[in-house]
C-alpha positions in Angstrom: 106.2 99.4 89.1 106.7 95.7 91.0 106.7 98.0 94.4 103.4 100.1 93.4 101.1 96.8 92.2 102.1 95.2 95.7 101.1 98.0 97.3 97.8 98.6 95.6 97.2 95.1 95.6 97.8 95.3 99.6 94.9 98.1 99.5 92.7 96.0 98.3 93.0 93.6 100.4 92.7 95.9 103.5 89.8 97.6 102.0 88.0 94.3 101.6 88.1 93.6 105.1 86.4 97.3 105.7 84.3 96.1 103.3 83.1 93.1 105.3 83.6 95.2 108.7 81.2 97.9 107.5 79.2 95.2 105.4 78.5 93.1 108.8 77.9 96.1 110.7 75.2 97.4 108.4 73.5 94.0 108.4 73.9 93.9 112.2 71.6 97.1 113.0 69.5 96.8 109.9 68.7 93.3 109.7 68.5 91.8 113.7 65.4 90.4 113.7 67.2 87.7 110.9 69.7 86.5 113.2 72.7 87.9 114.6 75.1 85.0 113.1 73.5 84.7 109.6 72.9 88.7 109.3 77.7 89.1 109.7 77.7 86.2 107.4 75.6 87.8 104.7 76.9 91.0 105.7 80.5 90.2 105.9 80.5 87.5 102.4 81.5 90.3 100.1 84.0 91.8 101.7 85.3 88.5 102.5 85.3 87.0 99.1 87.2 90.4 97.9 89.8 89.9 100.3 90.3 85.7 99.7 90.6 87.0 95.8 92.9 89.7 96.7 94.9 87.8 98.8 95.5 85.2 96.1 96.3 87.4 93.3 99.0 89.3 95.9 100.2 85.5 96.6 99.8 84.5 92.6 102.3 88.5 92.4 104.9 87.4 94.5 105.7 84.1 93.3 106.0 85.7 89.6 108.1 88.1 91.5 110.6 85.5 92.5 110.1 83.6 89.7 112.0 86.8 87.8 114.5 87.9 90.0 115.5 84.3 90.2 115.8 84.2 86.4 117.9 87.3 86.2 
């Protein structure tokens, strides 16, 4: 079970990024009379967001992790 939440949890994160890939791409074709620069930063905050939250909780995982097999 500890092996498949790291994994999904590792996903995630991946699929953020493609989130904020895909997110500034869309922004960069559709929206370039804004401003390159601040359309992949508006583009790109979700996905970027997701993966800082992702990356914590898979940080946050792994400490509990060794916090139990160092108990046991």
């Amino acid at each position: 079970m500890i092996s498949f939440v790291r994994y999904f949890l590792h996903f995630l994160l991946g699929a953020s990024w493609a989130i904020a890939v895909l997110g500034a791409l869309y922004s960069f074709f559709n929206f370039h009379h804004i401003g390159y620069i601040l359309s992949l930063f508006y583009g790109g905050l979700l996905g970027i967001i997701l993966a800082l939250f992702f990356y914590i909780l898979i940080a946050l995982f792994e400490a509990n992790v060794k916090l139990r097999d160092n108990r046991s």
